[in-house]
N, C-alpha and C positions, 0 to 999 in steps of 0.2 A: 628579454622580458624579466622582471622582479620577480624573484622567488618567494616573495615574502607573502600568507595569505593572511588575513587579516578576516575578522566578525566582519568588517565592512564589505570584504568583498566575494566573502563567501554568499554575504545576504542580499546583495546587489546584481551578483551575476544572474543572469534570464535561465532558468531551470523549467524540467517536469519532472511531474512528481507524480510515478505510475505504484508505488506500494503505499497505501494511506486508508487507514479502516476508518469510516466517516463516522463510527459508533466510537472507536478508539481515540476521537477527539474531545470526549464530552466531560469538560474542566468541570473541576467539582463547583465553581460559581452558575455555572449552569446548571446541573443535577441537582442543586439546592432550589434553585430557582423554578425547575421543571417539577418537582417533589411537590411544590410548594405549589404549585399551579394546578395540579393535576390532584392535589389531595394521596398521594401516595408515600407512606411512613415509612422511610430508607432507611428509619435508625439513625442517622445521621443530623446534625444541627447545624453543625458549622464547616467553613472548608477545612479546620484540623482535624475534625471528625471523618471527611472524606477521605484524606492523605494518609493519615492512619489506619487504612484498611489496606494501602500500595504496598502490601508486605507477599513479595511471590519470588520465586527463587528459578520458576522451571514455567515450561509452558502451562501444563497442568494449574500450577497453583494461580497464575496467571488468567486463569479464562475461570477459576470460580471468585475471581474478585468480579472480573467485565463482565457478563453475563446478569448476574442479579442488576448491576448498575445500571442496565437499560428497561429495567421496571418504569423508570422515571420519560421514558419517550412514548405517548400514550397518541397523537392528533397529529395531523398532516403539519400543523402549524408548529409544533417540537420538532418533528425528522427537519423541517423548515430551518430553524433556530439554531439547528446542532449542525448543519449544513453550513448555513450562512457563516456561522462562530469561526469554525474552518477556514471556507475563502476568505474571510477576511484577513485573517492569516498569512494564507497563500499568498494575495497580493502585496502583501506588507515584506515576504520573504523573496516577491517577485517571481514566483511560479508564474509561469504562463500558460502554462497546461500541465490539466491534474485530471489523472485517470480513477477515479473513486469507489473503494471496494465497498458494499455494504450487503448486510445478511439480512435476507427479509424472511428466514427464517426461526433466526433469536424471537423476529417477532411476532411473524403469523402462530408460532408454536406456545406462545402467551396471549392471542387472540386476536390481535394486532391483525389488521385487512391488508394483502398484499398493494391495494393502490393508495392507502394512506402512507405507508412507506415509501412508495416510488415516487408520488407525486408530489408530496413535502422535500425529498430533497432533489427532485430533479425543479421543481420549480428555482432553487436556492441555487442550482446550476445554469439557467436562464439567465437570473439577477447578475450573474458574477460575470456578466459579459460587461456590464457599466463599471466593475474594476479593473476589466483588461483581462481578465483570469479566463482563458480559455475549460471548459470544464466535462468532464464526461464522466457517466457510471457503469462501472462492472457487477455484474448481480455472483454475487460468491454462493457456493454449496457450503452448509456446514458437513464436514466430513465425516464426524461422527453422527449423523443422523444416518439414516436408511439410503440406499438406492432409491427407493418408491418416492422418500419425500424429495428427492432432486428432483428426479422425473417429474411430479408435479407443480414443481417450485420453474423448474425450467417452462413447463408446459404454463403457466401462470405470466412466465416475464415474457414468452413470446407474444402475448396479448399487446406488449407495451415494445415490443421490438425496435420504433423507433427511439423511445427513450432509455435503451440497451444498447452498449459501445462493444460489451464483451462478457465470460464468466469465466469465472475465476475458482479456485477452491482452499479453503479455509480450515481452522478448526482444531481439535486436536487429531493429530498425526497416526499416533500410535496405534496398530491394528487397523489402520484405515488408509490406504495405498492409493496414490492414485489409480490403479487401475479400476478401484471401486465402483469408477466412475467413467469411465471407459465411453461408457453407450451414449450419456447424457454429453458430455462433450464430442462424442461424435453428431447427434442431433444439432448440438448449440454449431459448429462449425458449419454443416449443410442449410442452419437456416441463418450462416451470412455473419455470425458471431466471432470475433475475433476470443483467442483460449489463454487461458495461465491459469497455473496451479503453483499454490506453495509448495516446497520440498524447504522444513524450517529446520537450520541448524542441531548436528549435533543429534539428531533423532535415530529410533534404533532402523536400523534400512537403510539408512540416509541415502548411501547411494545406487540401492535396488532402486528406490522411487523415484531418484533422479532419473535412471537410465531409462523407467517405464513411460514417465513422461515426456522425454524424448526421442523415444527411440519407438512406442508402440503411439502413444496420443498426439504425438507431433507439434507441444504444446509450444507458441511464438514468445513465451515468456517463463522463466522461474522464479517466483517471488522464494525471495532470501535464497537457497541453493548453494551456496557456497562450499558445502561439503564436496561440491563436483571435481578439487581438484586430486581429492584424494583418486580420480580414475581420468588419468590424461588423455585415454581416449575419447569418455564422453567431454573435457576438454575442448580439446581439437573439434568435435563434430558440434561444439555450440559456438566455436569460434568461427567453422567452416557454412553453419546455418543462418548467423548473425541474431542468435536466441539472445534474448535481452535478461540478464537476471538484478536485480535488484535486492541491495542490499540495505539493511536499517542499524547502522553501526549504535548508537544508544538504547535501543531496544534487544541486540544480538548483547550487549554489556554485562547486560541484568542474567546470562546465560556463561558468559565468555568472555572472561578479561580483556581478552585482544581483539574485543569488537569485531573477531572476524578481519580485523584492518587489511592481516599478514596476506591473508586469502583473496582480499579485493585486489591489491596490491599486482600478487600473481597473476590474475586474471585480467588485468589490462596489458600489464605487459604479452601476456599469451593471445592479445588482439580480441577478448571476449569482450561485449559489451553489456560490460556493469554500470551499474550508477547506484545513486543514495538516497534516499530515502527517509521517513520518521515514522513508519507503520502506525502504532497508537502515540502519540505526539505527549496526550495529556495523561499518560500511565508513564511515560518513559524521561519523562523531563529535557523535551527538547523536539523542535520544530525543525523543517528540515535544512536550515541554515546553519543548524546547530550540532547538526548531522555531520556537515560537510565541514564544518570546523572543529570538530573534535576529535575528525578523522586525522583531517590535515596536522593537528596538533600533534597527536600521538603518534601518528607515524611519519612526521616531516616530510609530506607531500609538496609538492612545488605548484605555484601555479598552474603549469601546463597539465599536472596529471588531474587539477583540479577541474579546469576548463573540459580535459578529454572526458571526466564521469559526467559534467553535465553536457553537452554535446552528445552524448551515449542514453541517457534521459530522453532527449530528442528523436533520436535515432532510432531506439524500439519503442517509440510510442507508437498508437494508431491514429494517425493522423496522414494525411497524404504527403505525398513527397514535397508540393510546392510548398505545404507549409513549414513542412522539415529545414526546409531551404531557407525559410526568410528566421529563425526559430534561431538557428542554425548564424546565420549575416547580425542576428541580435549577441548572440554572445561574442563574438569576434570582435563586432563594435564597442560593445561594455569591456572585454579586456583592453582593447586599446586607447579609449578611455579614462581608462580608471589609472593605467600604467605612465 
């Protein structure tokens, strides 16, 4: 096999893409456009107007820029729009299946109706079956809100249960553990809900909250997690569980020079299943083709370890095994292919 990876065939090969915040996608041509539609003053004019606000160094500074920016999603037909933007995306980068986190608490807690948010981008997950893009949503907790408003925000999305794949948790970090949440993720698993919870780089805990999440919540996924190697035990016991964690090398940049790469790296050779990701795409300068080559660049990955993070995409998605399989028969053909 060619060791050589290329933007072609980082963007060609058949991926999933389970870390991706569907709010975290809204390109500032859109927010203009949505502002504009909606009669809502962003302060903003132009998209140098927008880009000029992309000034954040840490998580923190990072969610008081996104946060105000979904003033601009107000109608079933916007979560629609910002949805669509996305997949079309997806298919272009040849995602095949995309697990979709979104907070429908940014917006019920601005007035926003829990089933104009579901329903605007779960329709937009319908649609995307006529580009091939297979598509699912995760309803996330914000973390730094209460216990009470999960509980109800969970008690809200099991109304819509079948347009729910999974919940996930979000947010900032700090003082907010996953065990916060404990109970609400035990309810979402008994009523059939597949779990993940971030543990985001480099945060103070990092690896208390890893090990609560695996070791008390029994969570089938850790978004970003990478701190995990610093304790080779929980290692081994996510190697040993086949815990999926996902990693967002452009987005972990804007935090960590080394994108984390060093730690992905570790972790496949330690037989964990990692893969890559674009979390916020349109905050981070790069979709998740862009991901998977930037990785490959900076830390001269070969094809094969390319092929094994998406193949491992596949693997802790939720999706049944038969389709794992043929998901799975699509990337082997594309490298042989392409090779």
């Amino acid at each position: 096999m060619s060791s050589v990876v290329t933007p072609e065939f980082t963007r060609g090969l058949p991926k999933a893409e389970l870390h991706l915040h569907i709010e975290g996608t809204l390109e500032p041509e859109l927010k203009l456009k949505l502002a504009k539609r909606n009669h809502v003053d962003i302060g903003q004019a132009t998209i140098e107007d927008v880009q000029k606000t992309y000034n954040y160094h840490d998580l923190a500074s990072f969610l008081a820029v996104y946060y105000p920016a979904m003033n601009v999603l107000q109608t079933e037909e916007d979560f629609y729009d910002l949805a669509w933007a996305y997949l079309t995306k997806a298919a272009a980068n040849n995602v095949r299946h995309v697990e979709l986190f979104f907070d429908p608490q940014a917006h019920t807690s601005r007035g926003i109706p829990f089933e104009v948010v579901l329903n605007g981008l779960y329709q937009a997950t319908i649609d995307a079956r006529a580009l091939n893009v297979d598509a699912h949503l995760i309803m996330c907790f914000l973390r730094d809100f209460s216990k009470e408003s999960a509980r109800k925000t969970l008690q809200e999305g099991l109304k819509y249960r079948d347009k729910i794949i999974g919940i996930g948790l979000d947010s900032d970090e700090h003082n907010n553990p996953p065990l916060k949440f404990a109970r609400q993720f035990e309810d979402a698993a008994a009523a059939g809900l597949h779990i993940t919870t971030h543990c985001d780089i480099d945060q103070k805990d990092s690896i208390e909250h890893i090990r609560q999440a695996l070791e008390i919540m029994e969570v089938e996924r850790l978004d970003h997690g990478t701190n995990i190697v610093e304790d080779p035990d929980l290692v081994e016991l996510a190697a040993k569980r086949q815990v999926g964690l996902t990693s967002c090398p452009l987005s972990n940049s804007f935090v960590s020079p080394e994108m984390k790469g060093k730690e992905v790296i570790d972790l496949l050779n330690a037989g964990v299943k990692v893969s890559i990701n674009s979390d916020d795409p349109a905050y981070f300068k790069g979709y998740i083709s862009d991901n998977y080559y930037a990785l490959a660049q900076k830390f001269d990955l070969s094809q094969d370890q390319i092929v094994q993070l998406a193949k491992n995409s596949f693997e802790t998605s939720w999706i049944s095994q038969r389709q794992k399989q043929l998901y799975l028969a699509e990337v082997d053909q594309f490298v042989a292919q392409f090779n």
